[in-house]
N, C-alpha and C positions, 0 to 999 in steps of 0.2 A: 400488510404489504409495506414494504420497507424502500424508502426511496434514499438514494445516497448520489451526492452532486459533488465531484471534483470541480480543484481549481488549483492552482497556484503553478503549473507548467509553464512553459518556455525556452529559450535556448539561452545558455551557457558556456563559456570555454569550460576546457578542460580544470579541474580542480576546483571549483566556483562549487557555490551551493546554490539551493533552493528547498523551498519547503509546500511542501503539498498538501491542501486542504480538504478534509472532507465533510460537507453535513448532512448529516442523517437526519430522517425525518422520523425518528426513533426513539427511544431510550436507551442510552449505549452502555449505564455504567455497570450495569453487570447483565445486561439481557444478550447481548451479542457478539461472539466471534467475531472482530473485525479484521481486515489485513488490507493489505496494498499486492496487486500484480503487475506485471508488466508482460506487453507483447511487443514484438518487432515483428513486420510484414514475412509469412513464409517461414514462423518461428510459432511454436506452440508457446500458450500463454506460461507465463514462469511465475509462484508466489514469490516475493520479496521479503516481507515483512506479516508478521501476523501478530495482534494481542489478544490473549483469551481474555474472559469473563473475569478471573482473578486477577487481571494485568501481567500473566505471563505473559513474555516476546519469543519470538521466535524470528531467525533470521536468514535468508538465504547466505551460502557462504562467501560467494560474490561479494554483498553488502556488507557482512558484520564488521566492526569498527569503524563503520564510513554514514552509516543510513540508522536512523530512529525512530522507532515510531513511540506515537503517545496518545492519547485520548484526553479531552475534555467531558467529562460527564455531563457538569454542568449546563454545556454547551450544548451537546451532542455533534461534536465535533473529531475526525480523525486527523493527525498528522502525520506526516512524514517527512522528519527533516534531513538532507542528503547531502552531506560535504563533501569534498576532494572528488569531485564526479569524475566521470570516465566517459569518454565515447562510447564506448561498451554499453555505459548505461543507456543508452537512447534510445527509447521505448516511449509506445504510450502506456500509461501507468493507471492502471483502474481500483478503484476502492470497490471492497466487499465485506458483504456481514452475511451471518447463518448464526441462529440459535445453537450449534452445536460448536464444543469446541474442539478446533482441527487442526493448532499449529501446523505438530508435527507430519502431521497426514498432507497437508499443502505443499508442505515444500517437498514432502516426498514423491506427489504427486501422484495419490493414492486419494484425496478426496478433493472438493471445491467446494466452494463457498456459491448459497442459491442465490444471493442477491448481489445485486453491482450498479455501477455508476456507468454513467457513458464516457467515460476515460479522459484522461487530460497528458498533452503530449509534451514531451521531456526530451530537447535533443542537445547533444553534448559534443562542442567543435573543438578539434584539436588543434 
């Protein structure tokens, strides 16, 4: 069982950063598929960001050149760091892991990821 605990949410103006935390109660550096999602109320969950086992990323198109993700192995830690935000972006934003790797298939929205965080909330004032 794989426990993973968000943090680093908050509110922002518009174009401000932040960077989002995650730690797994795991060993991330090649055993798990991790990513980042986000929901808004009355919106199907959306992937964001995902890094396989190899440290490919993967990125929704929304995000790319704005939002990073990375990994700490050592740690067993996920980031996500998110610059020039958007009101768009304001979600709450959940960390996930699955032994399997599914960039591609997440943001396609063809698989998901079995484990998650209880979400950490991200909202962005214009």
């Amino acid at each position: 069982q794989v426990q993973l605990v968000e943090s680093g949410g908050g509110s922002v103006q518009a174009g401000g950063s932040l960077r989002l935390s995650c730690t797994v109660s795991a060993d991330t550096s090649n055993t798990y598929c991790m990513g980042w999602s986000r929901q808004v109320p009355g919106k199907e969950r959306e992937g964001v960001a995902i890094i396989e086992k190899d440290g490919s990323t993967y990125y929704a198109d929304s995000v790319k050149g704005r939002f990073t993700i990375s990994k700490d192995g050592a740690k067993n830690i996920l980031y996500l760091e998110m610059n020039n935000l958007k009101p768009e972006d304001s979600a709450m934003y959940y960390c996930a892991a699955d032994r399997a790797d599914m960039g591609a298939l997440v943001l396609a929205g063809l698989a998901d990821f079995g484990y998650w965080g209880q979400g950490t909330q991200v909202t962005v004032s214009s």
